[in-house]
C-alpha positions in Angstrom: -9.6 6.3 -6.6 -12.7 5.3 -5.2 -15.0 7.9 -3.4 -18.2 8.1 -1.3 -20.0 9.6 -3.6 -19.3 6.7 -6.5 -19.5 3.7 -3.6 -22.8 1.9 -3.2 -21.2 1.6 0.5 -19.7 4.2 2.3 -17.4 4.0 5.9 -16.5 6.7 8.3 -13.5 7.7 9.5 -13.2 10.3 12.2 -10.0 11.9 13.7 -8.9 14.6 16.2 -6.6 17.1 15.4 -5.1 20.8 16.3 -7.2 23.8 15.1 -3.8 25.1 13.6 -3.4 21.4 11.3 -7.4 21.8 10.8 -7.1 25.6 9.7 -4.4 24.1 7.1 -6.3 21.5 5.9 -9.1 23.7 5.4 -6.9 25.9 3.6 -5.6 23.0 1.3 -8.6 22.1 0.5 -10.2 25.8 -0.9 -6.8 26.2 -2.8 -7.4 22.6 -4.2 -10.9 23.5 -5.0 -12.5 20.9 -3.0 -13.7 19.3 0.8 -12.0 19.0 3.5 -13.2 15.6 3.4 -12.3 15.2 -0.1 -9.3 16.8 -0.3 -8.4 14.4 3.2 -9.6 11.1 1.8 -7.6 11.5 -1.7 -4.4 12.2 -0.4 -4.5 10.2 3.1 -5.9 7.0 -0.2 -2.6 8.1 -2.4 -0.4 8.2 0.7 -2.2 4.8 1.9 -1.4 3.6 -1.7 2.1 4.6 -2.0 2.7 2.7 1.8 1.3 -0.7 0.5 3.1 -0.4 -2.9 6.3 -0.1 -1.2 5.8 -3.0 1.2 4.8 -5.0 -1.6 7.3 -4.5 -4.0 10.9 -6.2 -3.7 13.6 -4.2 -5.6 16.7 -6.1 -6.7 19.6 -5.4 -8.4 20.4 -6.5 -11.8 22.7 -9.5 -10.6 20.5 -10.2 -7.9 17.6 -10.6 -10.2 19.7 -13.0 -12.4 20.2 -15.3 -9.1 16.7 -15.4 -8.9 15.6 -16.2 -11.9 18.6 -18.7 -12.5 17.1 -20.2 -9.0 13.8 -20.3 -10.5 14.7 -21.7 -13.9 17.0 -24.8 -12.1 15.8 -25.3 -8.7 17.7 -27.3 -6.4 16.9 -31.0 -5.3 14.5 -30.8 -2.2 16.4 -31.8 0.9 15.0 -34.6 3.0 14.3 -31.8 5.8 12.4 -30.4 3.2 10.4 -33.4 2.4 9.7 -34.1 5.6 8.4 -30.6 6.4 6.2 -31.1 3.5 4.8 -34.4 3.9 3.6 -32.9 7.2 -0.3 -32.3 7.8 
């Protein structure tokens, strides 16, 4: 994960929040052994990670995989809808 303190470029972030969610944090953090800001950035990076991941991966079943790669492997004729949408500019 990259950090400030390995970037040649850093950004800020800033947020508001409650002093009872920033006494937590704060907690976290000592019991983690690190900064607030550290202990913020790599889990709101992981969580930011994990968010992408999942809208960027497509999960099929078995026989739904099979259709697809069968659909891959012998693709259909093009329709003349089709080449008329792609001889378009």
């Amino acid at each position: 994960m990259p950090t400030a303190s390995h970037a040649p470029e850093s950004a800020r972030i800033n947020l508001r929040t409650s002093p009872e969610a920033k006494a937590l944090i704060e907690r976290a953090a000592a019991l983690m052994g690190t900064t607030v800001s550290g202990f913020m950035l790599q889990n709101a990076y992981e969580a930011a990670r994990r968010v992408v991941a999942d809208n960027d991966t497509i999960m099929l079943s078995q026989r739904d995989f099979e259709a697809f790669i069968a659909a891959c492997e012998n693709p259909q004729e093009p329709t003349e809808a089709l080449r008329a949408l792609m001889a378009r500019r």
